[in-house]
C-alpha positions as CSV (number, residue, x, y, z in Angstrom):
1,X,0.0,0.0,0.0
2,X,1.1,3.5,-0.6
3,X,2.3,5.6,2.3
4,X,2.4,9.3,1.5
5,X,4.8,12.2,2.4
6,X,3.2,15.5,2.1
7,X,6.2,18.3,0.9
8,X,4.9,22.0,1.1
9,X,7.4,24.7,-1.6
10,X,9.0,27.8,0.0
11,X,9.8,31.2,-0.9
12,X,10.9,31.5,-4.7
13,X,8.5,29.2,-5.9
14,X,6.1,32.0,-6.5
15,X,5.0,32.8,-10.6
16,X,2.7,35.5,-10.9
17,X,-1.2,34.4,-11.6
18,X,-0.7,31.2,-9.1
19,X,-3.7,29.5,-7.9
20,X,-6.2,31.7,-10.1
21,X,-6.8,28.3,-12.3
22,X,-7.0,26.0,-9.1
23,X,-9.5,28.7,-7.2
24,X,-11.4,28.8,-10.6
25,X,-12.4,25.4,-10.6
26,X,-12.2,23.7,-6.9
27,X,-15.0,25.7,-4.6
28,X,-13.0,24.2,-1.9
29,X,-9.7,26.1,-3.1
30,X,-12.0,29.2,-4.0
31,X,-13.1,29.1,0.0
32,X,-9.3,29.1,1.0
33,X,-8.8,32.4,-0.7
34,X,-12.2,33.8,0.1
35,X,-11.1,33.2,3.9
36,X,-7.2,34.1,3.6
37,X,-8.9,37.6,2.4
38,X,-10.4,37.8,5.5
39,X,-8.5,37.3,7.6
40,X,-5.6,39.5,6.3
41,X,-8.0,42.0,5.7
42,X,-6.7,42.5,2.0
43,X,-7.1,40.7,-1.3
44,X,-4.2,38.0,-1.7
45,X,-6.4,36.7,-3.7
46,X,-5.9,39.6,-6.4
47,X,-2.5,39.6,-5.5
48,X,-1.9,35.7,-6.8
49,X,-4.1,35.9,-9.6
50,X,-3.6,39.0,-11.2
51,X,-0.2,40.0,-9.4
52,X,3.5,40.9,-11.0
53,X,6.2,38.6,-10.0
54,X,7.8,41.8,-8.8
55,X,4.6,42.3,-6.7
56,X,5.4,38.4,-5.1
57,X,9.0,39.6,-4.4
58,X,8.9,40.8,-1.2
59,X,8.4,38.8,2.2
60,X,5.3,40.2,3.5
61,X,3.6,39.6,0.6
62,X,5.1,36.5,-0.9
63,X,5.0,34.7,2.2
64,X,0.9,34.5,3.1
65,X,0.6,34.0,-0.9
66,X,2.4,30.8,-1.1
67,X,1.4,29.9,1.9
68,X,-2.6,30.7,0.7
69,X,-1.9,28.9,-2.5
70,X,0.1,25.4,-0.7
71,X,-3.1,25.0,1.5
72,X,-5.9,25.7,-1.7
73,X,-4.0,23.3,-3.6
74,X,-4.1,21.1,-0.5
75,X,-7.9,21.5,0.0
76,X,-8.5,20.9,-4.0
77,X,-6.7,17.8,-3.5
78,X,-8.4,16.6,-0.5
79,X,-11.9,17.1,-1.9
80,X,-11.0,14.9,-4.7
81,X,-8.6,12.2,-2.9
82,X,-10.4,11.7,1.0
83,X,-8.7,8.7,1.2
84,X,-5.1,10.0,0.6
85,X,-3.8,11.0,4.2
86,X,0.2,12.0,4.7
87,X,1.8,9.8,6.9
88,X,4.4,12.4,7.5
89,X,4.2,16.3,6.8
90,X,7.5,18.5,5.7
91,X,8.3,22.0,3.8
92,X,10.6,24.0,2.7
93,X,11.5,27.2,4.9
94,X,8.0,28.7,4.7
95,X,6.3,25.9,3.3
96,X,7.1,24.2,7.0
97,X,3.8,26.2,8.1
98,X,1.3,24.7,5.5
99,X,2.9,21.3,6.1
100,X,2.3,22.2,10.1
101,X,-1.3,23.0,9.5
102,X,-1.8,20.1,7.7
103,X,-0.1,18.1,10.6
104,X,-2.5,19.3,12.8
105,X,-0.1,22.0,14.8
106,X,-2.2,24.6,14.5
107,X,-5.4,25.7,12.1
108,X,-4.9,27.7,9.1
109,X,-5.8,31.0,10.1
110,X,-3.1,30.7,12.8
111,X,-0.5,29.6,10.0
112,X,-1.4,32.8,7.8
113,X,-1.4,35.5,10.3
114,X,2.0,33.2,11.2
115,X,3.6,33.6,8.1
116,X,2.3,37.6,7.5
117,X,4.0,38.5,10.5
118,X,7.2,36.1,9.6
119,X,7.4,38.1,6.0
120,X,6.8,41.8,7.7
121,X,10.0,40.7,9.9
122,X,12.4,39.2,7.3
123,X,11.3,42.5,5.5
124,X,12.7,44.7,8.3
125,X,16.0,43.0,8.3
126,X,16.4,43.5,4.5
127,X,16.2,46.7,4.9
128,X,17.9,46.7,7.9
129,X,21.1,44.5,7.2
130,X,21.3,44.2,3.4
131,X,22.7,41.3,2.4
132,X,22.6,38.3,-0.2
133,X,22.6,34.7,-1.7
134,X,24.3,32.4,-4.0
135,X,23.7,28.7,-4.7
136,X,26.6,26.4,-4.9
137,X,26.7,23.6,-7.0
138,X,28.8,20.7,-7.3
139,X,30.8,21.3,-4.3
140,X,31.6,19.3,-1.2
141,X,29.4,20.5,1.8
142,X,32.6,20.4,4.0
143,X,34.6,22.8,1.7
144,X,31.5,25.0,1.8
145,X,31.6,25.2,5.5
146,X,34.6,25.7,5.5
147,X,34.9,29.3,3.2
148,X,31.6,30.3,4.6
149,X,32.8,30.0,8.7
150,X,36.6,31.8,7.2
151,X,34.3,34.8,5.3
152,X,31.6,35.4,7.8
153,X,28.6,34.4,5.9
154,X,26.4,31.1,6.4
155,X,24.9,28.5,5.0
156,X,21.1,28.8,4.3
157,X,20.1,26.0,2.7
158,X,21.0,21.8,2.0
159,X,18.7,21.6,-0.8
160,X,20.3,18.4,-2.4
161,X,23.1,16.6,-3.0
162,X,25.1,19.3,-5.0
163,X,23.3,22.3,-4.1
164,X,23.8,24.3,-1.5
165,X,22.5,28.1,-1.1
166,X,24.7,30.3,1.5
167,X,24.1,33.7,2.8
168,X,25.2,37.0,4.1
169,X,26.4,40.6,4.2
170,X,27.2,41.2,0.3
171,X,31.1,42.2,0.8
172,X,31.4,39.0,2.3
173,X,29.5,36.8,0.4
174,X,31.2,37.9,-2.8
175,X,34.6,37.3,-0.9
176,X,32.9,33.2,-0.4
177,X,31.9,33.1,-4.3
178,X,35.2,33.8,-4.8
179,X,36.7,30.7,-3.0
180,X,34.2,28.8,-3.7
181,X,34.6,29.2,-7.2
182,X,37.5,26.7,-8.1
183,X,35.7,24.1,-5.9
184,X,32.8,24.0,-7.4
185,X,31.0,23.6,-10.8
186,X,29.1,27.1,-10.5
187,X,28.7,29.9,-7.8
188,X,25.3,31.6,-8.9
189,X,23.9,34.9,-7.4
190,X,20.8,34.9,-6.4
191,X,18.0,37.1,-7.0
192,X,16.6,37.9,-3.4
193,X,15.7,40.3,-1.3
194,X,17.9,39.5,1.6
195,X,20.4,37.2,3.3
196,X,17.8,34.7,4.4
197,X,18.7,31.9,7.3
198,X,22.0,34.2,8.2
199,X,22.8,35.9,11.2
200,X,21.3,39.1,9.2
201,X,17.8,37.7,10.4
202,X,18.5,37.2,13.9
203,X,16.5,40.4,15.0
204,X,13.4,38.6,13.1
205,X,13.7,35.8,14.7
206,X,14.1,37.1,18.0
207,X,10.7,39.2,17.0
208,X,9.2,36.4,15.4
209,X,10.0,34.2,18.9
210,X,7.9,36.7,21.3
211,X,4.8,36.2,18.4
212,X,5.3,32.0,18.3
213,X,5.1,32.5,22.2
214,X,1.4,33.4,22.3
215,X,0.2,31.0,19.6
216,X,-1.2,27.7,21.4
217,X,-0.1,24.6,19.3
218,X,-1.0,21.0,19.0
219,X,1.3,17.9,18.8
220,X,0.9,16.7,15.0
221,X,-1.0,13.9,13.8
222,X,1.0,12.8,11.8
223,X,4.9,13.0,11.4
224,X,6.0,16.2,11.0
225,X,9.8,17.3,10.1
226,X,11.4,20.2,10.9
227,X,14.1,22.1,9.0
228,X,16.7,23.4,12.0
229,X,17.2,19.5,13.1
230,X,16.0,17.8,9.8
231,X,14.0,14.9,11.6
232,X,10.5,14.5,12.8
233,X,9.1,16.5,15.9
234,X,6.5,15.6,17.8
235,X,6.2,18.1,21.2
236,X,4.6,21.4,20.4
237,X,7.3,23.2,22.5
238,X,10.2,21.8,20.2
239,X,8.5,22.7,17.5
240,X,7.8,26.2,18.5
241,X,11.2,26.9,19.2
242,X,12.3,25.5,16.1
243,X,10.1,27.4,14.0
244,X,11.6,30.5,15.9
245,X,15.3,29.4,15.3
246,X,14.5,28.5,11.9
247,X,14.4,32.3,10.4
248,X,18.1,32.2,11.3
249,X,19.4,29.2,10.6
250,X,20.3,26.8,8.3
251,X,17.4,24.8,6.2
252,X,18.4,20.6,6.2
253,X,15.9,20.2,3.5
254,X,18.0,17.1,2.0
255,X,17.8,15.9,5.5
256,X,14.2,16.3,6.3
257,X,13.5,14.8,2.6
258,X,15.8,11.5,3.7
259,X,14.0,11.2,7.2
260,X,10.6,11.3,5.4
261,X,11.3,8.9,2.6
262,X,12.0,6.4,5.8
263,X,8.3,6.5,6.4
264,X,6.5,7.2,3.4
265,X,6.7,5.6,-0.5
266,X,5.8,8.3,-2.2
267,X,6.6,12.6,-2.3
268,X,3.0,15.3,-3.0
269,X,3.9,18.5,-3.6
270,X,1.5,21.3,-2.6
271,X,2.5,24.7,-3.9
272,X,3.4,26.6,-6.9
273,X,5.7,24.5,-8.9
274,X,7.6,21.3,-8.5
275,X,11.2,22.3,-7.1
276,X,10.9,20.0,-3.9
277,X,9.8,17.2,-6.4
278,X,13.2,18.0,-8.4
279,X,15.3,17.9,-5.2
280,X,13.8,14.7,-4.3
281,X,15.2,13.0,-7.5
282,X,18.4,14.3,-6.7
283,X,17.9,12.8,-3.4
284,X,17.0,9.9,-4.5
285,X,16.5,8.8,-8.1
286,X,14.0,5.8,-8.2
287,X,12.0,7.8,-5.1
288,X,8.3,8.8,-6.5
289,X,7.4,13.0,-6.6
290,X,5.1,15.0,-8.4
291,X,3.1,18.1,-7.7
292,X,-0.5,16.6,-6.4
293,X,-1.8,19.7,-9.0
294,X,-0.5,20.8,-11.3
295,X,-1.8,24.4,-12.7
């Protein structure tokens, strides 16, 4: 029998008219945006459908719309499949809220108003601490370390085997490209607002911590991995915490994606796009992922 692993996309994954064609023909998508509205007291609704990708950019407003679209997709989906249930939750970064609300952890008005507040944050420390990114490919994690701990900067993201994003201040993440650059195949800027999961965020999720305090939480029902540790989490304190240290520190997405595949036989992607689906095949070639929707 097929065991399913529910994967949730992050920041990035955002294209501009996203969701319009799932809201258009699911009434239970169409009610997930009808309520998101609501409760943010604007129209994310007009800003995923009709939207500029420059519009999506920033984190206050990229954040609740991916998160909006992850859970309409999600809703779709369960309409038409009842009898598909995860038997483990993960996402991405941001996408580790819609995958928390699907757990169980907490409804998905408290996940929104979450992830608005997470976006308004990480916005602030842009502004505040400029800084940058730049995948990695090809090169081994330990060199990476390495440059990034000798230059100040840090390392964001363990997407896959072969890609790692790092992050920071931009002197010194152009002073990491640099040595990185004979040890691996490519050193790629990024095109980002910000030096996300870097020290640069620390104010945001310090911020963010005080917010997570007040917000009541359930144990999941269902496994539920987390990025900071990459393995599943089950007490609603750890995972608090670990949504607070997360704005900060480094995403083990390869990690959470090898715990889950321990439990599950098949990847769903909920979101716009398909990049966690792509990761998992570098992961692990023969291991089933798709996007449950595709738009």
């Amino acid at each position: 029998m097929e065991r399913y692993g529910f994967i949730f996309a992050g920041q990035g994954a955002q294209y501009a008219g996203m969701g319009a064609r799932v809201a258009e023909n699911s009434p239970a998508a169409a009610t997930v945006f009808k309520k998101a509205d609501e409760v943010l007291g604007f129209s994310i609704s007009d800003l995923c459908f009709k939207g500029t990708l420059a519009d999506l950019t920033p984190c206050a407003m990229c954040q609740p719309a991916i998160y909006t679209v992850s859970m309409a997709f999600y809703e779709a989906y369960r309409v038409e499949h009842p009898d598909v249930k995860p038997v483990v939750c993960g996402g991405l970064s941001l996408g580790e809220y819609a995958a928390a609300c699907v757990a169980g952890v907490f409804d998905f008005e408290t996940g929104l108003k979450l992830v608005a507040e997470r976006g308004r944050l990480m916005d602030k420390c842009c502004q505040n601490y400029p800084g940058g990114m730049a995948a990695v490919i090809g090169a081994d994690s330990k060199d990476i370390e390495a440059v990034c701990q000798a230059a100040g900067v840090d390392v964001a993201n363990y997407n896959c085997p072969g890609q790692i994003v790092i992050s920071g201040e931009k002197t010194k993440l152009e002073t990491a490209s640099t040595a990185l650059s004979p040890l691996a195949k490519r050193v790629i800027p990024l095109t980002v607002a910000g030096a996300y999961h870097s020290r640069l965020m620390n104010e945001a999720a310090n911020e963010f911590g005080r917010i997570l305090d007040a917000i009541g939480m359930s144990a999941p029902r269902c496994g539920f991995v987390q990025n900071v540790t990459g393995g599943t989490v089950d007490s609603p304190d750890e995972i608090r915490s670990n949504l607070k240290a997360q704005v900060a520190s480094s995403v083990r997405w390869e990690q959470c994606a090898r715990t889950m595949m321990e439990s599950c036989t098949r990847f769903l992607e909920f979101g716009p796009g398909s990049v966690l689906s792509g990761f998992a095949k570098r992961i692990s070639r023969d291991f089933p992922a798709e996007p449950a929707i595709v738009e």
